[in-house]
N, C-alpha and C positions, 0 to 999 in steps of 0.2 A: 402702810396700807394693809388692813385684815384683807385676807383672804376669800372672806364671805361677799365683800363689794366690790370685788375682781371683775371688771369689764371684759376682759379676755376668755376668764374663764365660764364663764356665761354663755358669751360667744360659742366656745365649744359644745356646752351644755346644750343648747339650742341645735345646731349642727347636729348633732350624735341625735338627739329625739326627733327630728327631723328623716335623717338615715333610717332610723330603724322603723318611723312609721310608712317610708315608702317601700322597705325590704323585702321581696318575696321571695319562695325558692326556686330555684330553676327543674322545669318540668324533666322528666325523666330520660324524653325522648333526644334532648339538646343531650344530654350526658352520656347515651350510649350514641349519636351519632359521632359525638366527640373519641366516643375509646375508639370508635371504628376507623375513624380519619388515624388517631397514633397507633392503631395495630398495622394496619394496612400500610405507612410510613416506616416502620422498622422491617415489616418483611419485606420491601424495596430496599432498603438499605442491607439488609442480610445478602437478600439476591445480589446486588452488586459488589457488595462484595466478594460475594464467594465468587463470580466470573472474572475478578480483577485477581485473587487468588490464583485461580485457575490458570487464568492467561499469563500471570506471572510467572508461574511453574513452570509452565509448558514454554516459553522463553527462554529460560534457564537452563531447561532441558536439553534445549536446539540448539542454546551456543556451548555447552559441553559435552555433545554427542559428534565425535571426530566426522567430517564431510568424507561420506566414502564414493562421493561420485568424481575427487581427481579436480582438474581444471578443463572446464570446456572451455572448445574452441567456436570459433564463427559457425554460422547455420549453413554457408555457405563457403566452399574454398574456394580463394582464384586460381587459374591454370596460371603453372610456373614455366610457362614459357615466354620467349621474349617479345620483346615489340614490337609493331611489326614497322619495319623500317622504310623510308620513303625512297625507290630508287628511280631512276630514267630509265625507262622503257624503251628495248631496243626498234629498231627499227626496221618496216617490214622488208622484204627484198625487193619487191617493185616500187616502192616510193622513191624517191629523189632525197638528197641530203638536205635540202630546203625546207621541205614539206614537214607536218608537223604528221605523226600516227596514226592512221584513225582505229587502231583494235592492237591490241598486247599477243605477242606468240604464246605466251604461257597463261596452261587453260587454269580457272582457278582452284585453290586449292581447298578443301572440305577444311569444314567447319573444325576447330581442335578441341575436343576431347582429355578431360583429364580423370586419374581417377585418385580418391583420396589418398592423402600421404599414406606410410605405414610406419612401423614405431621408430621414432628415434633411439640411438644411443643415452641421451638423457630421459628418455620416459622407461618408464620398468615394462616388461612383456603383461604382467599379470593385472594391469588395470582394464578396465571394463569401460566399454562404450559408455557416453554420458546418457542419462537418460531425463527428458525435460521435468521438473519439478509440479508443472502449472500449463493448464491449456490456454491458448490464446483464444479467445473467440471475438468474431466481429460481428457488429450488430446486421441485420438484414437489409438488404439494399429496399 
């Protein structure tokens, strides 16, 4: 089969005259709206990264920067006194051994009071009150 009576290539031949008679260029303004969409894409890409940098570092920083606030303890201490224990209530003088009490001789006792520990033989003298990191806040009633 010559070349010259190529049905295929014809084909293409047609195709391609075809293409270039419908070809036009693209107007100016498609072309710099388009640079502006990929400038404006890599400087969000720059920003993010350099915050992800950032924050990396400064990560890095915190867990190799020794913790000089010690170990805190609860916000609250409980009083290290004992429990209060359930006993039978004596009995007044004018009642009867039958009769059940109606009021305790002993008047009560105030409220107990405690005040925070002070340093242990395991904590060293020279460490420093904890001091919170982070405020709590709650939203408004």
């Amino acid at each position: 089969m010559s070349e010259a009576h190529d049905p295929l290539r014809s084909l293409f031949k047609e195709a391609a005259a075809a293409g270039q008679s419908r070809a036009r260029s693209v107007p100016p303004s498609y072309i710099t709206e388009r640079g502006e969409r990929v400038r404006r894409r890599r400087i969000v890409a720059l920003a993010v990264g350099a915050c992800l940098a950032f924050s990396g570092t400064g990560a890095a920083v915190a867990s190799l920067v020794p913790d000089s606030t010690g170990t805190t303890g609860p916000a609250t201490t409980p009083s290290p006194g004992p429990s209060p224990r359930l006993s039978p209530s004596p009995t007044s003088p004018g009642s009867s051994p039958g009769s059940s009490p109606s009021s305790t001789n002993s008047p009560p006792s105030p409220p107990r009071t405690s005040l925070p520990p002070t340093n242990t033989p395991s904590e060293s003298p020279s460490t420093s009150p904890a001091t919170p990191g982070r405020s709590v806040s709650l939203p408004p009633p």
